[in-house]
Backbone as ProteinMPNN parsed JSONL, in Angstrom:
{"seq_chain_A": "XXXXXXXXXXXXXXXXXXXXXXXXXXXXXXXXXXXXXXXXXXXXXXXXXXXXXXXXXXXXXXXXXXXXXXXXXXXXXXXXXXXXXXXXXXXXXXXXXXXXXXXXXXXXXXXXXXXX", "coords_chain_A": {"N_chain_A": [[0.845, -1.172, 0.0], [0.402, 2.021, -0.807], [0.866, 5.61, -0.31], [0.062, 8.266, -1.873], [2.374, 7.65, -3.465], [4.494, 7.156, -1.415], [5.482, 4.991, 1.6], [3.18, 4.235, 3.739], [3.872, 4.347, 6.415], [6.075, 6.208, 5.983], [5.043, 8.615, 6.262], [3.809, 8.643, 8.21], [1.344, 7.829, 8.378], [-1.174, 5.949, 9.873], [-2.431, 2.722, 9.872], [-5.368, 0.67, 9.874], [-5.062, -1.237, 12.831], [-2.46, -0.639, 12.712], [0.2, 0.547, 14.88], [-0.543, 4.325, 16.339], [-1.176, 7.162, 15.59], [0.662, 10.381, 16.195], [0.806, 13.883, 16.86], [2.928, 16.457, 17.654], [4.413, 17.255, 20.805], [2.858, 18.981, 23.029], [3.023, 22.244, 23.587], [3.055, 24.076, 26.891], [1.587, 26.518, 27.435], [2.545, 29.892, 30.193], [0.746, 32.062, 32.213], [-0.075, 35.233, 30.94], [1.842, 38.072, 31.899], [1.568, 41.477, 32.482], [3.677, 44.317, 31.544], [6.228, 46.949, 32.233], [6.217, 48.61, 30.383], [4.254, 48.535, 29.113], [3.444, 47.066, 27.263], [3.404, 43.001, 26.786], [4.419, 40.241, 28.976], [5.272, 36.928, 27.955], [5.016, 33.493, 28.481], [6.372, 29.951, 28.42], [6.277, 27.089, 29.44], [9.908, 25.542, 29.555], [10.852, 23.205, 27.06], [12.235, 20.032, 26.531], [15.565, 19.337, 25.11], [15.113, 21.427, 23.365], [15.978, 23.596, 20.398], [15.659, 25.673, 20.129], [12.692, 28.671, 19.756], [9.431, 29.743, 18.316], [7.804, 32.172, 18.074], [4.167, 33.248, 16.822], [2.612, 35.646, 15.921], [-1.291, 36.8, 16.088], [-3.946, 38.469, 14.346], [-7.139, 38.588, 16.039], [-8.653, 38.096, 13.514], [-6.836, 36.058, 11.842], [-4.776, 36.859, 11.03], [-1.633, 37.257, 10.282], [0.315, 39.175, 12.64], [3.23, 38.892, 13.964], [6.508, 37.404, 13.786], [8.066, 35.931, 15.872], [11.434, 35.173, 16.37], [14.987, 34.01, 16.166], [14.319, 32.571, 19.408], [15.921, 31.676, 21.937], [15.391, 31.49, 24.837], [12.346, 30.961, 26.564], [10.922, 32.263, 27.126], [9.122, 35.881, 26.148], [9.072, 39.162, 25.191], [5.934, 41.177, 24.485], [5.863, 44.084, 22.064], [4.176, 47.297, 23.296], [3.442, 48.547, 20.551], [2.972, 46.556, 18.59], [1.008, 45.507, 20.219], [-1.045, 47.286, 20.044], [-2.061, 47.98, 17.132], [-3.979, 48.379, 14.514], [-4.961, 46.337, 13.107], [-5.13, 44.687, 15.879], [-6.973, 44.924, 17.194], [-9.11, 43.158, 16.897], [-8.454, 41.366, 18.364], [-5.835, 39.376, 19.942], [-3.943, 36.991, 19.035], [-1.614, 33.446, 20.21], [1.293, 31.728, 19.089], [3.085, 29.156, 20.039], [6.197, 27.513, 19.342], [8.643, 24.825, 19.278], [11.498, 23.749, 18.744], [13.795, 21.919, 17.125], [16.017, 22.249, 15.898], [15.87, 22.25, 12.766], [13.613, 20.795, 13.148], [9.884, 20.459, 14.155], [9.399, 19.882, 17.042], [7.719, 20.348, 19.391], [4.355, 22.321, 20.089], [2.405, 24.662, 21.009], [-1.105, 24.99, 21.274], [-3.22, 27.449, 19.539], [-3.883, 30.385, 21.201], [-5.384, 32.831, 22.814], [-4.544, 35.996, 24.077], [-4.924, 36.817, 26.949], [-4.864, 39.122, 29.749], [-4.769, 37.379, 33.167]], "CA_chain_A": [[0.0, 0.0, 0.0], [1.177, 3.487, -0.632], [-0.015, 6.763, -0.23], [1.368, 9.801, -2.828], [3.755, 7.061, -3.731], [5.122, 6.973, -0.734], [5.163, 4.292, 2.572], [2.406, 5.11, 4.856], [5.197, 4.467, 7.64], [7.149, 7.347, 6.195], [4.634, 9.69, 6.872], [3.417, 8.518, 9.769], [-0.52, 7.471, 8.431], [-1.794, 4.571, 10.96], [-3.272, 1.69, 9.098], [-5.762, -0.69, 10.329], [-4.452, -2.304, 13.422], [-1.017, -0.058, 13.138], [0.44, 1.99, 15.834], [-1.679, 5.608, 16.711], [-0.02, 8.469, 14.769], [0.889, 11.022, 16.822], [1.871, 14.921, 16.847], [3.998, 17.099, 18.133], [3.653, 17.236, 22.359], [2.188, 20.38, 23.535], [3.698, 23.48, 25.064], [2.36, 24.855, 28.232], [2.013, 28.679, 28.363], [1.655, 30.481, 31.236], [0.281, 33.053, 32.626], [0.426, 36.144, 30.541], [1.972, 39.078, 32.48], [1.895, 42.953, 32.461], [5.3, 44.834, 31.568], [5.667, 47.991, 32.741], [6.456, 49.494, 29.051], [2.14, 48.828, 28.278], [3.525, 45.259, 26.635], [2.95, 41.866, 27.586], [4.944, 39.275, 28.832], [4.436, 35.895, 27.341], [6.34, 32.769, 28.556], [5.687, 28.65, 28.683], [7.81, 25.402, 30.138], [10.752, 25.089, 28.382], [10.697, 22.053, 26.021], [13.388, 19.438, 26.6], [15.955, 19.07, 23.666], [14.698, 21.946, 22.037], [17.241, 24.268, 20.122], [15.044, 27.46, 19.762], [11.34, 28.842, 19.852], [8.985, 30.856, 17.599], [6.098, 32.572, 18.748], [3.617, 33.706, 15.878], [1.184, 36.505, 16.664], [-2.226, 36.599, 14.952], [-4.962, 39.175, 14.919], [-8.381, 38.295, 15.837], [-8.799, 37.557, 11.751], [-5.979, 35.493, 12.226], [-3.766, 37.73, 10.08], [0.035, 37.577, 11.257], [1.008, 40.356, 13.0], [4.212, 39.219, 14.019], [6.947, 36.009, 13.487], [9.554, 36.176, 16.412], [12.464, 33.932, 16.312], [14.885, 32.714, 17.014], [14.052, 32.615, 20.95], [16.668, 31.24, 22.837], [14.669, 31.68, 26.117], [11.213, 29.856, 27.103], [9.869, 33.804, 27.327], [9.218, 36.628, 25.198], [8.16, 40.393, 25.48], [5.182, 41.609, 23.324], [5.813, 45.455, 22.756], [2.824, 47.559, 23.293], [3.728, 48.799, 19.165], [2.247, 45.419, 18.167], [-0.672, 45.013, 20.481], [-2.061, 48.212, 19.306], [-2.109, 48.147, 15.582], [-5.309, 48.605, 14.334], [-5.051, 44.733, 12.972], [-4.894, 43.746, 17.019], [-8.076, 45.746, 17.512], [-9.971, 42.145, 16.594], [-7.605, 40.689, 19.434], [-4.169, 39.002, 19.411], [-3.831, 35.312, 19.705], [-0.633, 33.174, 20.306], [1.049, 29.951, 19.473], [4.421, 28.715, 20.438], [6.735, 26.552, 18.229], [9.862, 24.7, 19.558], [12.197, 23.714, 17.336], [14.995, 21.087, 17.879], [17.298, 22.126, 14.601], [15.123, 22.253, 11.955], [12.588, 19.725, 13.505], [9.277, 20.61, 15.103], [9.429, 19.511, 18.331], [6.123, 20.692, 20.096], [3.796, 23.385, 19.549], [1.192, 25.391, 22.089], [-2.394, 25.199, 20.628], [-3.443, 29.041, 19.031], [-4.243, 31.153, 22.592], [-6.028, 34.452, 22.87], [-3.561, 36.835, 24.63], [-5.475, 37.706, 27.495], [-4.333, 38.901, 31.29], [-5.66, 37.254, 34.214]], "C_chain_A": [[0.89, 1.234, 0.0], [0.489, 4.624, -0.589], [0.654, 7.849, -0.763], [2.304, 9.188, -3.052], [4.571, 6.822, -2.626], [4.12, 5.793, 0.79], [4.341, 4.567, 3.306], [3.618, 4.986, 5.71], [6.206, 6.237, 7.482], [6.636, 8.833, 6.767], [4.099, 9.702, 7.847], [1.748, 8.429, 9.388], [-0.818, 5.819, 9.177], [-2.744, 3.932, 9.738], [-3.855, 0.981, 10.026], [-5.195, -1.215, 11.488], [-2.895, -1.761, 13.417], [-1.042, 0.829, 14.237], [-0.182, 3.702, 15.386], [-0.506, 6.682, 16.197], [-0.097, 9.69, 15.943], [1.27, 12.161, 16.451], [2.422, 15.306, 17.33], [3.565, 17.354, 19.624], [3.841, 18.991, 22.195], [3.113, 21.188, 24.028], [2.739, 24.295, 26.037], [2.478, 26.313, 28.176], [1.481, 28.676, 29.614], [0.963, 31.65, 31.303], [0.418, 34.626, 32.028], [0.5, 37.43, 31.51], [2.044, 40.634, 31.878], [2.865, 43.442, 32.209], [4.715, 46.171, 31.725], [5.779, 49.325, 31.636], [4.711, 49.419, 28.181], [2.344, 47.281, 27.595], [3.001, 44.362, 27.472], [4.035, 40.824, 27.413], [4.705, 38.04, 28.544], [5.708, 35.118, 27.995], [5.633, 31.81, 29.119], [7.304, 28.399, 29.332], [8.647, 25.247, 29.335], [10.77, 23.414, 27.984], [12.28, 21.183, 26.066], [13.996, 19.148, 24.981], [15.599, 20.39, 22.826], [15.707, 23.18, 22.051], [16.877, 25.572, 20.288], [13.72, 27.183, 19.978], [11.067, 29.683, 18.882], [7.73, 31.018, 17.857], [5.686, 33.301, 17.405], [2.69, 34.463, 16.827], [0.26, 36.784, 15.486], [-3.104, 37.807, 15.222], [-6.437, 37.942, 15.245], [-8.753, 37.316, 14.324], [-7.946, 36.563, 11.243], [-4.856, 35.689, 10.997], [-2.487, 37.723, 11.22], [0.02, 38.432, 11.38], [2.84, 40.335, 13.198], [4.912, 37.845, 13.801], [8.091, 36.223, 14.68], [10.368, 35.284, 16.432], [13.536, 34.795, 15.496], [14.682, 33.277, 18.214], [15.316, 31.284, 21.28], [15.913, 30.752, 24.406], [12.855, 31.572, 25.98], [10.451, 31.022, 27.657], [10.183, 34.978, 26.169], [8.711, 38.203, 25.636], [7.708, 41.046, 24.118], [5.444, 42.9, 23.173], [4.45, 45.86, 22.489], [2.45, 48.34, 21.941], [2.65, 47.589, 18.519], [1.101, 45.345, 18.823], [-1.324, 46.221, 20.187], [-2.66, 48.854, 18.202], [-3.564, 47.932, 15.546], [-6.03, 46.736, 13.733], [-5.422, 44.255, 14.337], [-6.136, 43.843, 17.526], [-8.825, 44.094, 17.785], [-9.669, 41.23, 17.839], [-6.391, 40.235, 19.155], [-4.647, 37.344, 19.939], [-2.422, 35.121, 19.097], [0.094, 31.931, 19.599], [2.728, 30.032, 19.596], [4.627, 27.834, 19.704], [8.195, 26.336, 18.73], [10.155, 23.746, 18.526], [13.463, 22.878, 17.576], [16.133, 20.844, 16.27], [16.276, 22.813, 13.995], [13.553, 21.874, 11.859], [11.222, 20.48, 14.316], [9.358, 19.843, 15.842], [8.428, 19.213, 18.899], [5.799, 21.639, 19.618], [2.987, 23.638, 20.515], [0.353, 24.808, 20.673], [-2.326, 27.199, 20.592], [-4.128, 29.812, 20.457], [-4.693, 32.778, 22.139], [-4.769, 35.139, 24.347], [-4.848, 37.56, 25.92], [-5.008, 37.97, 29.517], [-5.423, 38.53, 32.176], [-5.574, 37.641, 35.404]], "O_chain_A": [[1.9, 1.391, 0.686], [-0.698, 4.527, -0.902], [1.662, 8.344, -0.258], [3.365, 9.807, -2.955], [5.557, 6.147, -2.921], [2.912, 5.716, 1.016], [4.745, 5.567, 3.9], [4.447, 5.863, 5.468], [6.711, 7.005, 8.301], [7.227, 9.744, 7.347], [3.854, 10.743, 8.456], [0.952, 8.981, 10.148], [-0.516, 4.736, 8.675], [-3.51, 4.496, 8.957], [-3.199, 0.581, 10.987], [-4.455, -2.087, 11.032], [-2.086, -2.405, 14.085], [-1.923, 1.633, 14.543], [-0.207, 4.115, 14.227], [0.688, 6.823, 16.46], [-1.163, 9.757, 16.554], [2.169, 12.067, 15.616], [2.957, 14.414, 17.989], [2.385, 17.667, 19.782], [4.553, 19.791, 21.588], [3.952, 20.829, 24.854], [1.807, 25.034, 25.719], [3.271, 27.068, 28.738], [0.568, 28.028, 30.124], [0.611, 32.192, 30.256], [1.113, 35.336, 32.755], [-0.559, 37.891, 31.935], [2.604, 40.841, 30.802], [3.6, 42.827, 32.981], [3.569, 46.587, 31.557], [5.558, 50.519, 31.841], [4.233, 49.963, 27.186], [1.411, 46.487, 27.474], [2.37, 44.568, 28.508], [4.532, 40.478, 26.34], [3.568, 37.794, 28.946], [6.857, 35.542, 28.123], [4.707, 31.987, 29.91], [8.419, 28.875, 29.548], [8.305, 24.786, 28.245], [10.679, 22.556, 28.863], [13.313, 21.714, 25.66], [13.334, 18.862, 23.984], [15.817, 20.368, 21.614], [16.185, 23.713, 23.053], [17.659, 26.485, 20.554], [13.303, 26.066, 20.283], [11.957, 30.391, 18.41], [6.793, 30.22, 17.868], [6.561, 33.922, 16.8], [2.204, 34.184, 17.923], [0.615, 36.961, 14.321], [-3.04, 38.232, 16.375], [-6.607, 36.817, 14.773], [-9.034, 36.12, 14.241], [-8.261, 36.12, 10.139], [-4.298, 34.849, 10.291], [-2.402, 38.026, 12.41], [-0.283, 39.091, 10.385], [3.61, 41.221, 12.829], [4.107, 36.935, 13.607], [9.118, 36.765, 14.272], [9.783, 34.209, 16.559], [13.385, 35.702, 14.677], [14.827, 34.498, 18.269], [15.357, 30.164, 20.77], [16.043, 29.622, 24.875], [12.285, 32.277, 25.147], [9.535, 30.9, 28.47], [11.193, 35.015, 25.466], [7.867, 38.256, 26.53], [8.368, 41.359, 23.127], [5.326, 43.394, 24.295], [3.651, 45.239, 21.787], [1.323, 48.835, 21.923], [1.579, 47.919, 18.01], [0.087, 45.125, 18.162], [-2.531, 46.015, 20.057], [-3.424, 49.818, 18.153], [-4.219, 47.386, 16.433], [-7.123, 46.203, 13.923], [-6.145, 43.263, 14.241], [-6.523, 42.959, 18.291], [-9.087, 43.85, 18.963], [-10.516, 40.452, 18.279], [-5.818, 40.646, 18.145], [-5.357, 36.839, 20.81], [-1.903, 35.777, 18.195], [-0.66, 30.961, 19.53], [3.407, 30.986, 19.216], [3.692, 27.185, 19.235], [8.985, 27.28, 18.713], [9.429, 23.146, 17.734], [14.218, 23.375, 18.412], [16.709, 19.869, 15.788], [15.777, 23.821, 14.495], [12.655, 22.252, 11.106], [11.607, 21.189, 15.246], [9.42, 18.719, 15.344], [8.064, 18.045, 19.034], [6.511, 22.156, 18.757], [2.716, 22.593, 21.108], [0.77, 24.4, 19.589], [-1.678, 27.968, 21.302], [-5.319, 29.505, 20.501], [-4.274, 33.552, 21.278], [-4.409, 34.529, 25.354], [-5.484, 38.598, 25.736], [-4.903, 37.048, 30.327], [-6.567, 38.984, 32.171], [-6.495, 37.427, 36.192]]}, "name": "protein", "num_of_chains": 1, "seq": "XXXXXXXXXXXXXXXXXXXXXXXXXXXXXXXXXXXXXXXXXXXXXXXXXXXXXXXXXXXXXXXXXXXXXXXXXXXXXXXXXXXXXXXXXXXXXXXXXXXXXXXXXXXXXXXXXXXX"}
């Protein structure tokens, strides 16, 4: 059996009675904080093995606003330039992306930027 010419195995499609395909494990954010420049701090669990991070920012419409990377560090600061573009108006949402070379690693699910 093949699929696009290629092994299901290579891409990882579960057949019948094969092992459960799996994606990429989760990243934890936390708690988004206040900065005292009107930004927001953003920052999850760091990800074992992983070489770097990239946080995407979306509007509401889920138009990029921003691509940051590379991240070195398992936190980020939003400036308050970006959350007030008239794009952010709709809201901002988040997602986290670790990165182990080239490799995804893990990924957050897409988050609404909001303080609690």
């Amino acid at each position: 059996v093949t699929l696009d010419g290629r092994d299901p195995a290579e891409i990882g499609a579960r057949l019948r009675g094969g092992p459960p395909v799996t994606g990429p494990a989760s990243i934890d954010l936390l708690p988004v904080r206040p900065a005292t420049d009107g930004g927001l701090e953003l920052g999850w669990k760091a990800v074992a093995g992983a070489s770097g991070y990239v946080v995407e920012v979306f509007s509401g419409d889920l138009d990029t606003l921003a691509v940051l990377a590379p991240l070195s560090q398992p936190a980020v600061h939003l400036k308050p330039e970006l959350l007030s573009t008239p794009a952010a108006a709709s809201g901002v949402l988040v997602k986290v992306v670790a990165l182990a070379g080239d490799s995804l690693l893990a990924a957050s699910p897409l988050r609404p930027l909001t303080l609690r």
